[in-house]
N, C-alpha and C positions, 0 to 999 in steps of 0.2 A: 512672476519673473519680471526684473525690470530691465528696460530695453532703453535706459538713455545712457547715450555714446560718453564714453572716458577715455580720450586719448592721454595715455603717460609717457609722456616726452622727458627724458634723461638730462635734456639743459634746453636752456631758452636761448637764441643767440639769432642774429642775423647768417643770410647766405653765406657770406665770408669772411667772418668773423675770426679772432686768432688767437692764442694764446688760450685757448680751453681748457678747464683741468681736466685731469680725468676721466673719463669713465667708467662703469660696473657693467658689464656684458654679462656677468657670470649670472648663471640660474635660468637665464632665458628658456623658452619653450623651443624657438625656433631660430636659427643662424642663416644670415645672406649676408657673404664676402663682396667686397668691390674690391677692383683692379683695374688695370688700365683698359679701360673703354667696356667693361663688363658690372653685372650685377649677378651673381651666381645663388642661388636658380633664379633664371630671368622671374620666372612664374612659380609662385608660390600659393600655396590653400593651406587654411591654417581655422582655428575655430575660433568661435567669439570667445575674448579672454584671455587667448593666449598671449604671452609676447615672442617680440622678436625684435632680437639682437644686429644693429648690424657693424663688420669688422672688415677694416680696411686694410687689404694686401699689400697696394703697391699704389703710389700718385697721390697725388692731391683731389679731392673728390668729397661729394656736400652726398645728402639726399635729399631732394624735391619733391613734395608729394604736394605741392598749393596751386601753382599753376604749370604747366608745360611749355618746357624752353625751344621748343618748337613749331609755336603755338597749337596744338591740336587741342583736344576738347576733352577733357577728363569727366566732368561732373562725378568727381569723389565725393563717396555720402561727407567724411567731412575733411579739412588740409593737415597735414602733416608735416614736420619735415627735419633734418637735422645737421646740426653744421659741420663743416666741411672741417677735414684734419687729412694728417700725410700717412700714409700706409708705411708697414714694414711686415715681413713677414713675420710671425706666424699669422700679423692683424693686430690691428690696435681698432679699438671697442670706437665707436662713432656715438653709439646709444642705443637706446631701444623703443621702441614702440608697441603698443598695445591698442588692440581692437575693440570693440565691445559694439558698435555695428555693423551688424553682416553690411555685405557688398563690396563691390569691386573695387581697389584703390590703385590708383596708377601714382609712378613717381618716373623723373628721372634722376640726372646730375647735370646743375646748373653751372658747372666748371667749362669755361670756354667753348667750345665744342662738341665736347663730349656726348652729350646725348645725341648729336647728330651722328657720330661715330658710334651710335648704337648702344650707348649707356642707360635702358632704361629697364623700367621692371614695373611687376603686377602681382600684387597679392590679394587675392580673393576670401574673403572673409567669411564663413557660412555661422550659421547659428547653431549658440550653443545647446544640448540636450535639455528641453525643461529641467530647474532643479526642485529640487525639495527643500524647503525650511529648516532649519535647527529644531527649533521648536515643533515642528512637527511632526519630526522623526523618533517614534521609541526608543532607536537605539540610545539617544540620549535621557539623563537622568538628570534630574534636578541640580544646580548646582549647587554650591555653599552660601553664596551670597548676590547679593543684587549684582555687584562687579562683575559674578561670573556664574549667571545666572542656570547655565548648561555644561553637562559633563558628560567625556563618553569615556565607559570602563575600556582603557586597551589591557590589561592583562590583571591577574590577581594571584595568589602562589598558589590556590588550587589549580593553577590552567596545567603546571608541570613544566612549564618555561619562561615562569616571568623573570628570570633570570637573563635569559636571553637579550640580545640585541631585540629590539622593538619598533618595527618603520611602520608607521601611519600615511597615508597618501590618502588624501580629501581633491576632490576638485572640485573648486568654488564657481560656481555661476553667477552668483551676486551678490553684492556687497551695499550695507545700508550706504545711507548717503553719507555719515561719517567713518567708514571704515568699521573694522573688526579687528579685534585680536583672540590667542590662544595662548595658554602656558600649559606645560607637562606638570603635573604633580604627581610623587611618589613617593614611597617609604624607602626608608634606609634600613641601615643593618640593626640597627636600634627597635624597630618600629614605627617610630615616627617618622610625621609627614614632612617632604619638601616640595615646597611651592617654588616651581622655576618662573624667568621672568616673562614678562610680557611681550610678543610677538604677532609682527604685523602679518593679519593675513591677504592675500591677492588674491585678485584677481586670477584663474587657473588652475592648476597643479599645486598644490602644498606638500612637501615630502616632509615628515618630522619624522627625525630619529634621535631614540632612546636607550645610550649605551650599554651592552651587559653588566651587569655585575656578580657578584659571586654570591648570592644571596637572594631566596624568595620574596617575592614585592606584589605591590600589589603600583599600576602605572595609570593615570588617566589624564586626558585631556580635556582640558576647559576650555568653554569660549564666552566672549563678552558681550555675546548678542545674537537671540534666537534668530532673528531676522535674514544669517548667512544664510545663502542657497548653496545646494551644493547640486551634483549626478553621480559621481562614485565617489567611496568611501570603501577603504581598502588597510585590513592588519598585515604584517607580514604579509601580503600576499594574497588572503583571503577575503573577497567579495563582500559586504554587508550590504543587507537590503533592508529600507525601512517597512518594507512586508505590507504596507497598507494601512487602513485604519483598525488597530482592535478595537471587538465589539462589536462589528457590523457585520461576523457571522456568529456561526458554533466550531467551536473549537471542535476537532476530530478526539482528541480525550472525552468529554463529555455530548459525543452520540452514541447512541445506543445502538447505529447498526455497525459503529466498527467494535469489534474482540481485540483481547490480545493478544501482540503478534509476537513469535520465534523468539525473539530474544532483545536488547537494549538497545540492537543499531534500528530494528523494527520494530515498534511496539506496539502498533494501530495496526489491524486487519479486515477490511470487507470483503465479506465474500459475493462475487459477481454470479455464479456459477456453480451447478454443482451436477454429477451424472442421472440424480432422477430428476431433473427439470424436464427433459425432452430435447432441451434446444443447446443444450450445452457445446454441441460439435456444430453450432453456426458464433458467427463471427461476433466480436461482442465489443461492443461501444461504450465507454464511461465516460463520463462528461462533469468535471467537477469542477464551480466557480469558485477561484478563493479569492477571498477580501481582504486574507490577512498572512503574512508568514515572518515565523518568528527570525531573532537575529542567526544569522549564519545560512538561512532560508531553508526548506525543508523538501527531501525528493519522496518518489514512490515507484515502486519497483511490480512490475506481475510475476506471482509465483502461478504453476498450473502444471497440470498428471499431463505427460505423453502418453503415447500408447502401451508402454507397456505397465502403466500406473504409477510409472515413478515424479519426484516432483522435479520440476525445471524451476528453477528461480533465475528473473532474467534480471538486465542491471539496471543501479539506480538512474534514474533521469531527475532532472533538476525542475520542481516546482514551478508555476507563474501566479504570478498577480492574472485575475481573470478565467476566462475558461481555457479550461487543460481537456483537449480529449484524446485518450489515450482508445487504440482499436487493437482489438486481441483477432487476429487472423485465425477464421473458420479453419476446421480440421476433421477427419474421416471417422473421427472414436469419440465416443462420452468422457469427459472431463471435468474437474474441478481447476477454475480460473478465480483470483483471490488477488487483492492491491491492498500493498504495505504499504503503511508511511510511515518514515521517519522520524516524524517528529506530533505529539497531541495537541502542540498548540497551535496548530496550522488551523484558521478558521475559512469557513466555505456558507454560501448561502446557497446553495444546490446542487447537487446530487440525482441524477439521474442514469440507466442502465439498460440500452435500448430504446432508449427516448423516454421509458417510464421511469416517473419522480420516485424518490427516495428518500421518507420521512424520519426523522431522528425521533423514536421516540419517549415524548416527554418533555422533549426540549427544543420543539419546533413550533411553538405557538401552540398546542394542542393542549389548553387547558383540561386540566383535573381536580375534582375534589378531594380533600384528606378522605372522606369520607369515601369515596369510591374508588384508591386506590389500598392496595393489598397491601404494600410496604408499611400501613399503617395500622397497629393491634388497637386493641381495646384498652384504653387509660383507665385510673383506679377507681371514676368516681367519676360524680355528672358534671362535678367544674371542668376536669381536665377527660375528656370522653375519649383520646383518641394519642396514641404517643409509638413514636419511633425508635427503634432500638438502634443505637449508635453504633458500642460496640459491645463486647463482653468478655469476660476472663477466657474464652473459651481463643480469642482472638488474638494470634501474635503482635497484635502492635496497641492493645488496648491499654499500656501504659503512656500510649506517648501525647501528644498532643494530637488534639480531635476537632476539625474542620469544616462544620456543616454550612452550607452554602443553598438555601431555599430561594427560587426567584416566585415572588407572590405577583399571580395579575390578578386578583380578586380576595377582594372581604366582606365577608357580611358587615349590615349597614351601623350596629352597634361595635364593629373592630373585633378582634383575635390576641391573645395572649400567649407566650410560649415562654417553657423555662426549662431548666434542666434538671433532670434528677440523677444522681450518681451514688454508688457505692462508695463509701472511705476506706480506709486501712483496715479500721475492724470488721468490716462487712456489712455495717449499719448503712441504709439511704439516707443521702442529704437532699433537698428538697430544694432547689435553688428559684431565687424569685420570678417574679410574674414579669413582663418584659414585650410591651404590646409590639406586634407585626405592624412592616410597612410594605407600600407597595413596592415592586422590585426586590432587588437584590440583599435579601439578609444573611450576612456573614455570623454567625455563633463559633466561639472558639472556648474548645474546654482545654486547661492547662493538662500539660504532660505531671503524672505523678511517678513515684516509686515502685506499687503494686498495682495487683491485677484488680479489674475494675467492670462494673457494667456503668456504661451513660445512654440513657432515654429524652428525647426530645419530647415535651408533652404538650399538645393544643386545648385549647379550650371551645374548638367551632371545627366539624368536621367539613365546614362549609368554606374554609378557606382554601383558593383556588391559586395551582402554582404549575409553571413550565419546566421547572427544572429542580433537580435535587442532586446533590453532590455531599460526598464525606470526603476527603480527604483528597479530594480531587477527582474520586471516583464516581459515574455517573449512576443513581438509584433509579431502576423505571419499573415501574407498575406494570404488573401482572397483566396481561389481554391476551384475547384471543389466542388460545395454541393447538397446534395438531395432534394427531394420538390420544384423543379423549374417549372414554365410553360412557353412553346418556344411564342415568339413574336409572332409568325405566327397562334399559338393558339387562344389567347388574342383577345377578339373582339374588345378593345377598341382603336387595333390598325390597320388603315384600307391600303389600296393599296397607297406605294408609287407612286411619278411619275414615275419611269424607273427602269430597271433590278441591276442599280447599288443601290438604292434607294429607295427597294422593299415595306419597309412600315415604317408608318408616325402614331404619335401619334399627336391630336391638343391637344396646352397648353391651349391657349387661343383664342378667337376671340374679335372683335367691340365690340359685344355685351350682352359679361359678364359683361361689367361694371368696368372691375379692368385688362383691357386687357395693360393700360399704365403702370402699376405695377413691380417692381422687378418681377419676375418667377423664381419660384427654384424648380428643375424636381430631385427628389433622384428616386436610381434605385437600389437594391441590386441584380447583377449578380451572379446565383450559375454556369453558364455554358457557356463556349465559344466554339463556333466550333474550328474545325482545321484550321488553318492561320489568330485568332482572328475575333473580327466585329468592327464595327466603327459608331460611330452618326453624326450628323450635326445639329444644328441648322439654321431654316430656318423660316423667317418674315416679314410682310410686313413692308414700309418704311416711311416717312411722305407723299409722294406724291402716295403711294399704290401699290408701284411696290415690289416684293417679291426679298429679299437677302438670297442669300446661304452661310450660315459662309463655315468655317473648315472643314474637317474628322479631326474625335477624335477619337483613341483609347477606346474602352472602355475597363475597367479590373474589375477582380473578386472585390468581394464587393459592398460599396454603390458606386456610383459614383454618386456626387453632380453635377448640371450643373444649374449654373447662367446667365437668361439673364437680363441685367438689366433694369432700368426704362426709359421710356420714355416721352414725353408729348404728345404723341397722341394716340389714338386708333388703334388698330392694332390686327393682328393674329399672332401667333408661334404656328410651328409646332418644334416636333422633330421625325428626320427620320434616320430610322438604314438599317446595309448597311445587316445585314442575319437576318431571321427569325427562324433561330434555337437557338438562342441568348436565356438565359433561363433566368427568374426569379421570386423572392420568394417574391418582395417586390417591391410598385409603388408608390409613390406619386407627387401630384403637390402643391408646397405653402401648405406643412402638410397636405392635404387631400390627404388619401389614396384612390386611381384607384383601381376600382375590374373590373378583366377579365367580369364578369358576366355578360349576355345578362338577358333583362326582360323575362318571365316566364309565361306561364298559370300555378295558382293556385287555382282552383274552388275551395275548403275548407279551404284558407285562413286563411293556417295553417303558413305559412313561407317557405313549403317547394312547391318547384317546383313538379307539377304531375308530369313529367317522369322520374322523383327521387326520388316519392314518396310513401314509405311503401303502405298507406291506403290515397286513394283518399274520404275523407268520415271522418267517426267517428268511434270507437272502441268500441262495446260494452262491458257489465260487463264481459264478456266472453274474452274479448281479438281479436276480430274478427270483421273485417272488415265491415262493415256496417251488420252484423250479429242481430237473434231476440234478445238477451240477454239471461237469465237466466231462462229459460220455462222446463224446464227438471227436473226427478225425483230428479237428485240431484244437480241441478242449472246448471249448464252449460254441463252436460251431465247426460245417464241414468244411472242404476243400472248396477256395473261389470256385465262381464257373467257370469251368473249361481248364482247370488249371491241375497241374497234377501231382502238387504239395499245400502244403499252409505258408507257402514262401508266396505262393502265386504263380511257381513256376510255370511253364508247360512244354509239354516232347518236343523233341525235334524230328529232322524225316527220319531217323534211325530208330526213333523211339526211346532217346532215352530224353529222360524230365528232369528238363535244366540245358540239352546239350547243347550244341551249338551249331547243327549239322541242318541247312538252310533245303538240301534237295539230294535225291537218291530217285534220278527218274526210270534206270533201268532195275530197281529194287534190285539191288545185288547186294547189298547189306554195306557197302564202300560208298562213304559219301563224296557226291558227285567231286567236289571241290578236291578230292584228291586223289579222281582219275584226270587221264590226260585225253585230250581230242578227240575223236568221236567215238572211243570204247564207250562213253558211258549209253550210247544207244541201242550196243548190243544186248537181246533176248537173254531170258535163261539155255544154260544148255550151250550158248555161242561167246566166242571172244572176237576179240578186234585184232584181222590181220592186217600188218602195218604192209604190208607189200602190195596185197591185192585190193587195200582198201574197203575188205567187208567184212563182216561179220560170219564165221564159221562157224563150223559143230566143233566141237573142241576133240570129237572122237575123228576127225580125219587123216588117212593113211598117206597121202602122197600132199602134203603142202608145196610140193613143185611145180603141180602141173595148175600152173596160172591158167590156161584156156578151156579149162574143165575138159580136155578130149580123153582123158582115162590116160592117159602117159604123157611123161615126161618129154619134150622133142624140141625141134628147132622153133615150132611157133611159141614157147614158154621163154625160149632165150630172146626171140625179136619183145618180148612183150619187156622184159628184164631192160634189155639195149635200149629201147626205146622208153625209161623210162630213169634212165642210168646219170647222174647226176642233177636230178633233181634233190631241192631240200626236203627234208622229211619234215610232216608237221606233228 
């Protein structure tokens, strides 16, 4: 960034000077009016580069920005200043000024008085955002010539609007020491190209616009010197980022721990998280550096199961240069937590997930041998030992053009050779030439043809060492370490070799399968090798019936295919390995898949083995093992306790199950709740006299005689009188 000051002053003139032409206010960044005894905004902030216009309302009026007409003490980084002319409304243009060193500038107006009457002003100038280079910005593309050395594509007819209006906004941070320009170049309805004219660029804001037409184009802008700086750069409206340096990570296309994601807008997926980790329902931390992001910049989004297993996708957020750490809030349930990104070319130099790193691999500096990855068979012959299958007939796109991109950090000390071999139209192989390896990055491109095709990559040194393998932008990684494997020595179908080196032996074939003179093709998919690898041999009887001991083979992670071919006699093949800790996930011989599995007692002939079997038997309605079925009060078991249905119900004080009857204290079979006042206390045998207040025999003869003396008389009326307007309860 360069930081020496350019003030552009609109005319050169004394204090008060007269007769001025014109001048151009239009385009400025920033306006401050003057009028009578003002400067409007007194105070202004503005950035390095911008300018500013200023227009004169009303009066005769300069701007002073060199010394102060009242002597006070300015010390402006550097003087300014512009001459004086007569205002009118709406404002007539004075000039404009432009900054390019921060700091504080003071001015006033050296017209008579004025500044003493309060004419002055302050614009504070801060720095501009570091910019970036032309030239070192991807977004730009080589130009057509030394004049115009740098091009940036604004639109092309596949975009689906290059038809449209087209604004470009660049702001320039810096400008060589002889200036810059730019021109729009475009196709017309024709085809061909027009080159617009030459335009100065500023210092600032650049707005270029490119009018619609009626017709798909293709639009780009030129410039005359990588050396512009810029801070944003902006299409219609859309942000561009120059993303960083490419190259100084891995692109998310070629690692190996992202898959592919849902669908176009997502295509990259790592999964963070899954529900047999353990740890899945604590909170989860990624952490990804990126060095690089492509034009238009690239987001990434968490997809992850709630609780009731369904997926949440939550929304995109926008990429950084640097680290990004995204944090997934812990939760009560097991879950799978998973990050999209939008875009493969996004590059990153780390990856980690809980604070544990996160190796790409293959193409994280983790050299490999041809020789010790699986991706690579066995070539036809001892010059070319070892060759990669590109693609084949079998492959929807193996007519089109084919992309292999090997990155070498190692060669044996006599060099490596590599060429192609492919199928032609008639089905014959062509044999294409020898083509020595270099270190880094070799690109091979085979031409797209008309028919279906196999192409093979073949080496010459199974000793040449590479980090990276890609076809078609697709990333190749070698077979390691994987889970779900069963050791050889498990396996029943593999029984005692002959000797310690030789410990056990698979038969392929014998006499007397019938097809024992046959091709034999043994695939084996390796998840596990012990420490200092294992080894196979093939071994068979011969026409005269004496047994041959091929080779030791390496074997390596993955399938490994093993071909023996046909013969015209009957015979046995064995294949015998040299460790029985050897692991794998996958057997077959001639497409019949090998199962470890020994035969089984299964008296219920159900499928499953008894000593692995839930229920040796039948299940009844009940769910239970050769159990009676459903003989119980309420089918497969009795009544809860205490309850007196299979609802759960239970009595109430009346007795019936389910009722609702809370209390019956004088057991009269009437629940309490609807008698009234203290009858519910009367005995059997008695009710409640409401007169005399007690409980009677319900057989009594004279209910008159309240004072129990055997007759009715005057002491029953005083009890009556003396009791004669009271409420009853």
């Amino acid at each position: 960034m360069k930081h020496t000051l350019h003030i552009f002053l609109s005319s050169v003139f004394s204090a008060f000077s007269l007769g001025l032409s014109a001048q151009d206010c239009s385009g400025a960044v920033h306006t401050v009016t003057a009028g009578m005894y003002y400067y409007s905004p007194e105070n202004l902030v503005v950035t390095s580069g911008e300018s500013i216009a200023f227009l004169n309302e009303a009066g005769f009026h300069d701007v002073n920005g060199i010394a102060s007409s009242l002597g006070e003490t300015w010390n402006n980084p550097e003087s300014f200043s512009l001459g004086a002319n007569s205002g009118s409304a709406p404002g007539v243009c004075m000039g404009t000024v432009t900054f390019t060193t921060p700091g504080t500038y003071h001015y006033d107006c050296s017209i008579g008085n004025h500044a003493a009457n309060g004419m002055v002003g302050t614009i504070v100038v801060e720095a501009a955002a570091e910019g970036t280079a032309i030239q070192d910005c991807p977004l730009f593309d080589a130009g057509p010539n030394e004049s115009w050395p740098h091009a940036l594509t604004v639109t092309t007819p596949a975009s689906g609007n290059s038809s449209d209006q087209q604004v470009v906004a660049i702001n320039v941070t810096s400008l060589p020491s002889g200036g810059a320009a730019y021109r729009v170049v475009k196709t017309v309805a024709n085809g061909n190209w027009n080159n617009g004219n030459a335009n100065a660029l500023v210092l600032g804001l650049n707005t270029i616009t490119v009018s619609a037409v009626a017709f798909d184009r293709s639009v780009k802008l030129q410039f005359s010197d990588g050396e512009v700086e810029f801070d944003t750069v902006d299409i219609n409206g859309n942000a561009l980022s120059c993303g960083g340096a490419a190259g100084a990570g891995t692109a998310v296309s070629q690692c190996s721990l992202f898959a592919a994601g849902p669908n176009e807008t997502w295509p990259h997926v790592y999964t963070v998280t899954t529900p047999e980790s353990g740890t899945s329902s604590a909170e989860q931390v990624i952490e990804l550096n990126v060095t690089f992001l492509p034009a238009g910049g690239a987001s990434y989004r968490i997809v992850k199961t709630v609780a009731n297993g369904n997926w949440d996708n939550g929304g995109a957020i926008e990429l950084e240069l640097g680290m990004n750490t995204i944090t997934v809030s812990e939760v009560a349930f097991d879950r799978s937590v998973k990050l999209q990104i939008s875009s493969g070319d996004l590059e990153f130099d780390a990856l980690s997930v809980n604070g544990a790193g996160q190796e790409c691999a293959g193409a994280s500096g983790e050299n490999v041998a041809i020789a010790d990855c699986s991706l690579f068979g066995t070539g036809p012959n001892d010059s070319w030992p070892f060759a990669f299958t590109v693609t084949s007939p079998d492959s929807p796109d193996n007519q089109a053009e084919q992309v292999i991109d090997i990155n070498v950090t190692s060669l044996p000390s006599a060099g490596a050779d590599y060429r192609i071999v492919k199928t032609v139209a008639n089905g014959n192989w062509d044999t294409g030439s020898a083509f020595a390896l270099a270190l880094g990055l070799n690109t091979v491109t085979v031409p797209a043809v008309a028919f279906d095709r196999s192409v093979k990559l073949q080496f010459t040194s199974g000793d040449v060492e590479f980090n990276y393998l890609a076809v078609n932008g697709e990333l190749e990684v070698c077979a390691g370490p994987a889970e779900g494997g069963v050791a050889v020595s498990a396996c029943a179908v593999f029984t005692d070799g002959p000797n310690d080196s030789w410990p056990h032996a698979l038969t392929v074939t014998t006499p007397e399968s019938g097809t024992s003179s046959a091709e034999q093709v043994i695939e084996m998919n390796v998840t596990l090798l012990p420490d200092g690898g294992a080894d196979y041999r093939i071994v068979k009887t011969v026409a005269n019936g004496n047994w041959f001991n091929g080779n030791a083979m390496a074997l390596v992670y993955g399938v490994n295919t093993i071909t023996v071919s046909a013969v015209a006699f009957d015979r046995s093949v064995k294949l015998q390995l040299s460790s029985g800790d050897v692991e794998f996930d996958a057997l077959s011989v001639n497409g019949e898949d090998v199962s470890c599995s020994q035969p089984c007692t299964d008296v219920d002939e159900d499928g499953i083995c008894d000593d692995v079997d839930d229920c040796v038997g039948t299940l009844d309605a009940c769910g239970v093992c050769n159990g009676p079925g459903a003989i119980y009060d309420c089918g497969c078991s009795d009544f809860p306790a205490g309850a007196c249905d299979c609802d759960g119900n239970v009595a109430d004080a009346l007795g019936v199950c389910g009722g609702d009857c809370s209390a019956d204290i004088n057991d009269n079979g009437i629940c309490d709740a609807e008698e009234s006042g203290a009858s519910i206390y009367c005995g059997e045998g008695t009710t409640w006299n409401p007169i005399t207040l007690k409980c009677e025999g319900s057989g009594g003869s004279c209910p008159t005689d309240l004072d129990d003396d055997g007759s009715t008389a005057v002491g029953d009326l005083l009890i009556i009188l003396g009791s004669f307007g009271q409420a009853c309860e």
